[in-house]
N, C-alpha and C positions, 0 to 999 in steps of 0.2 A: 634483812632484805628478803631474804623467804619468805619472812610472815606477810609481809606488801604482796607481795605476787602474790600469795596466796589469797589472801585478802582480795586482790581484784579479777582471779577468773571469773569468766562466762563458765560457768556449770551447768548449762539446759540440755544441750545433749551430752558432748564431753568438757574436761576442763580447757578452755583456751586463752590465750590471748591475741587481741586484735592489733593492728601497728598504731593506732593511736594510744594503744595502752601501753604500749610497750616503750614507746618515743616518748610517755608522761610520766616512767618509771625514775624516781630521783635517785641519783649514782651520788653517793657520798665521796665528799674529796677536800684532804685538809685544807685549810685558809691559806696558809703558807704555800708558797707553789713549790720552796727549797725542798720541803718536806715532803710533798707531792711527789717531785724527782727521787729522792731518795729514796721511799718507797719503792718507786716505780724500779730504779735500780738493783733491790734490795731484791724483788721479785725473780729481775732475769736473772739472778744469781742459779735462784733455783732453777728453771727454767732451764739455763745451760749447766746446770750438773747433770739433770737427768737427761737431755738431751742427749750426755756424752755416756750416759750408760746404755743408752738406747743404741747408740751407736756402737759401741762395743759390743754390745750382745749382736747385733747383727756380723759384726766382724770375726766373733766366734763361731756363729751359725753359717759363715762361707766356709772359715777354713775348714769346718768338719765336712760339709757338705763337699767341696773340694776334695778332700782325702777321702771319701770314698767312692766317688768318680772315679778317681783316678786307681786306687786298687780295686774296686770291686766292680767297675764297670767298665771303664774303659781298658783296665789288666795290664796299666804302662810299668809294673815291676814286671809281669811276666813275659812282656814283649820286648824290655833291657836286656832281661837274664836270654831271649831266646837270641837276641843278634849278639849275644857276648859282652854285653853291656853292663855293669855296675846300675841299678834302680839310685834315681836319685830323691836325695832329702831320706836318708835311712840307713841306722845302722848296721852291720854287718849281720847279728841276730835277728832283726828285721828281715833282712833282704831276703838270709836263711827257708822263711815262711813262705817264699813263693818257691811255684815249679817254673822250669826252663822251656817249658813249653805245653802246647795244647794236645784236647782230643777232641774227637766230635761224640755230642751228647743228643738231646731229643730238640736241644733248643740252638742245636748248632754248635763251634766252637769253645771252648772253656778251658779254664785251666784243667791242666791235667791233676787228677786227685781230688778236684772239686766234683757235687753232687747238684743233680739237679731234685726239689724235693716239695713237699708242700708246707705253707707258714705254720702248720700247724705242728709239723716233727721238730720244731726248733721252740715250742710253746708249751708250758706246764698245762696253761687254759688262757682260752679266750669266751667272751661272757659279754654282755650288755645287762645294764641295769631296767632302773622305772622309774615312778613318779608319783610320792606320795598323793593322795587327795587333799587338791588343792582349795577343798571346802572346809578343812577341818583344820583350825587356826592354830591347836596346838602342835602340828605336825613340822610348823614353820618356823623361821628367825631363831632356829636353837644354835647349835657350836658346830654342829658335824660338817662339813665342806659340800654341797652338793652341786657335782657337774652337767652344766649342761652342753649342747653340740655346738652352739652358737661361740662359746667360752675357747673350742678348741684352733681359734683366730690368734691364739696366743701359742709358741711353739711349746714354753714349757711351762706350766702349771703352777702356780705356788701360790692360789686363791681359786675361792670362787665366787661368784655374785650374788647365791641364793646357800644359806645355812638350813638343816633340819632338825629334829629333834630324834632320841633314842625310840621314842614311842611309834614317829614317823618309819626310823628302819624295821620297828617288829611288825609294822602293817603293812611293808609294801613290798616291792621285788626288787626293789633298788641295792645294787649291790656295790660291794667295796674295792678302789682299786687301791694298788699300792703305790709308792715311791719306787722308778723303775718300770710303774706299765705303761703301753702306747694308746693313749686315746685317740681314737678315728670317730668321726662325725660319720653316723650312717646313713643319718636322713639330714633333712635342714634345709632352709630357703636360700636361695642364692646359689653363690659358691661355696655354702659350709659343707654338702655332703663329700666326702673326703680325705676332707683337710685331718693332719695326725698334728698330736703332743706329745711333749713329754713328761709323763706325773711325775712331778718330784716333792708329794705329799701323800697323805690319805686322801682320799676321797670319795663319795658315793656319787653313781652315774645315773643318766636315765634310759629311758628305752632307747635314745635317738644316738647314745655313744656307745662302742665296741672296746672292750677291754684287752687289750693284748699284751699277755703276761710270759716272756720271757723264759723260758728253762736255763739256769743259771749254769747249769751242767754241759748246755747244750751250745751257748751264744752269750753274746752281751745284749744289754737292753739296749744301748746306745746303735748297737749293728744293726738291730731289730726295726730300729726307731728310725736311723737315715736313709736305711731299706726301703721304708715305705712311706717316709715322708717326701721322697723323691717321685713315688709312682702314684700324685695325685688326680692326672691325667687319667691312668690306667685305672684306677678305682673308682672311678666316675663313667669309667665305658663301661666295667665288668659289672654295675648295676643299674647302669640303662637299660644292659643287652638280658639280666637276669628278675630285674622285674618291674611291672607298671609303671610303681609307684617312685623308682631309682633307689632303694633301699638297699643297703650294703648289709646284707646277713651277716651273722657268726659262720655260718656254713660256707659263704663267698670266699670270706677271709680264710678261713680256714684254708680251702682248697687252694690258697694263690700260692704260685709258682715260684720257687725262688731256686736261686743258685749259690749255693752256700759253698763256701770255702771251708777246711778245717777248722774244729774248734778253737787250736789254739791262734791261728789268724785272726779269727773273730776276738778273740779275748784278746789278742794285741791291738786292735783297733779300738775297744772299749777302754783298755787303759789308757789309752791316748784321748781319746774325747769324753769319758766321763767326767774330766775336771772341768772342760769344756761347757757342760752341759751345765754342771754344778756351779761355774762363776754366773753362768746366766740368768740362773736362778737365783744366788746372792742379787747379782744387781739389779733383777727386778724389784728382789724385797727392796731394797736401799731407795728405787726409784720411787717406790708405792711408799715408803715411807716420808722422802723430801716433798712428796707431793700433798700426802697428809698435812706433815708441820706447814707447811705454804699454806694450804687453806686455814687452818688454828691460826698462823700469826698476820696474816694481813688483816682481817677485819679490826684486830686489836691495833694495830697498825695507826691502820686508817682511823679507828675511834679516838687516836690518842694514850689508848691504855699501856701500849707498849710502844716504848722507843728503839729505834733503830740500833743501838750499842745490846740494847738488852736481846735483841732480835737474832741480832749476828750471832752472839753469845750461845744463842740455843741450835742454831744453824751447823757452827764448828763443832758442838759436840753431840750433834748428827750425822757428820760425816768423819768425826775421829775415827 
C-alpha cells in the first residue's frame, strides 16, 4: 500500500496528494465478507486493550496529581491536624510528617518547618541539550534515543521519534538525561513551551528541552516532577515576562520559587508515586507494542497469509 501512494505523488513543489487520487486509492479487502468481519473484529481487540492502558495511565496521573494538591498545596493534612482532626487516607507514620500548624513566610502562609527556596537547591543540575547537524547523514538513525520539545506532549518518556549516532554526540552539545530527570519544553510552537515529563530512560535532548535532575539527597524526582508539571501556566508567564522570544532559560528554572516541605515528606511522597509513574511507563511500552504487532498482522491478515487462530495466538502471548 505504501509503495502505491508513493508511487502516485505530485512531487513539483512538495509531495501530495489530490482527492481524486486519494478516492482512486484501491483498499484491499478479503472476498469473503465473514472474514472481512472477523478481521475487522480481531483489530478492535487491539484497539480496546490499548485503549484501556491509556485509560489507566491517565487514572494514575490523577491520583498522583491529586495527592499532591492536596499535601502540598492545598495543606489538607496540615489543616486536619490544626482543627484536631486525624488527615484522611493516611497512615499514622504518614500523618506523623505533617506540622499542626502554620507560619508566615515571604509567600504567605506555610507549614510550619517548610522552607520557601529556589528549584535549584533541591537539583544536582539542570542543563539543556542541542542538535546534531542535521546535514551530516551519519549523525542520524543510529540507537541513542534523542529528545525533542514537541515529544514532551507525552507525560513520561520511554521512546523517542529521532535516534543519533555516537559520532553525532562527540560533535554536538547535546547532552544526556537520565531516568528520573524532568523534561520541560523551553521553546516550541503552540502550547509545547512548558509542557514537563517524566524520563524514565536515557536520553540525549536538544536546545529546545531543559534537563531537570533531582538531588537524590535532597527530594524525589517524582516531587520535583508533579511540582512543576502543575505550574504549566506559571512557566509560560515567567518567559513571556523574561524574554522576546518566550524562552524558558536554565537560569529561569533555576531561580523558580518553591515551597518545599522536609526531605523526608518528599521522599514519602516519591515512594508512594514512583510505582505510579513506573506502571505508566510499563503500559505505554505494552501499548506501543500491541500497536506494533497490529500493524505486522493485519496486512498478513488481509493478504490471507495469516489466519485469524494463528493471529490470536500471537496476540495472547503479547499480552501474557
Amino acid at each position: 500500500m505504501k509503495s502505491i501512494i508513493l508511487g502516485m505523488l505530485n512531487t513539483t513543489v512538495q509531495p501530495t496528494l489530490n482527492l481524486k487520487e486519494i478516492k482512486s486509492l484501491p483498499i484491499p479487502i478479503p472476498d469473503d465478507i465473514s472474514i472481512a468481519q472477523a478481521i475487522g473484529e480481531f483489530s478492535e481487540l487491539f484497539t480496546e486493550r490499548i485503549y484501556i492502558l491509556r485509560q489507566t495511565n491517565a487514572t494514575f496521573e490523577s491520583i498522583a496529581q491529586a495527592l499532591f494538591k492536596s499535601w502540598f498545596v492545598d495543606f489538607d493534612p496540615v489543616r486536619a491536624k490544626a482543627e484536631g482532626r486525624e488527615p484522611e487516607g493516611m497512615d499514622i507514620a504518614t500523618a506523623a510528617l505533617f506540622p499542626a500548624e502554620f507560619e508566615e513566610s515571604a509567600v504567605g502562609q506555610i507549614p510550619k518547618g517548610w522552607r520557601v527556596c529556589a528549584l535549584s537547591d533541591l537539583c544536582e543540575s539542570i542543563f539543556s541539550g542541542g542538535t546534531p547537524d542535521t546535514r551530516r547523514t551519519e549523525y542520524w538513525n543510529g540507537t541513542l534515543p534523542w529528545f525533542s520539545s514537541g515529544e514532551t506532549r507525552e507525560s513520561v518518556v520511554i521512546d523517542t521519534e529521532k535516534h543519533i549516532t555516537e559520532a553525532a554526540v562527540e560533535n554536538s552539545s547535546t547532552r544526556l538525561a537520565r531516568p528520573g530527570d524532568i523534561l520541560i519544553a523551553s521553546a516550541g510552537q503552540g502550547l509545547t513551551r512548558g509542557q514537563t515529563s517524566y524520563c524514565a530512560i536515557e536520553t540525549y535532548i536538544n536546545q529546545s528541552v531543559v534537563s531537570v535532575r533531582t538531588s537524590r539527597e535532597v527530594s524525589s524526582p517524582t516531587w520535583t516532577f508533579y511540582n512543576l508539571a502543575r505550574r504549566y501556566d506559571e512557566l509560560r508567564g515567567l518567559s513571556d515576562s523574561h524574554s522576546i522570544r518566550g524562552s524558558l532559560t536554565t537560569k529561569l528554572l533555576a531561580s523558580l520559587r518553591i515551597i518545599a516541605p522536609p526531605t523526608s515528606l518528599m521522599m514519602c511522597f516519591g515512594a508512594t508515586t514512583e510505582a505510579l509513574v513506573s506502571a505508566q511507563a510499563e503500559n505505554r511500552r505494552r501499548a506501543g507494542t500491541l500497536a506494533e504487532l497490529r500493524d505486522a498482522l493485519l496486512p498478513r491478515l488481509v493478504s490471507g497469509k495469516l489466519r485469524i487462530p494463528q493471529a490470536q495466538a500471537q496476540l495472547e502471548e503479547a499480552i501474557a
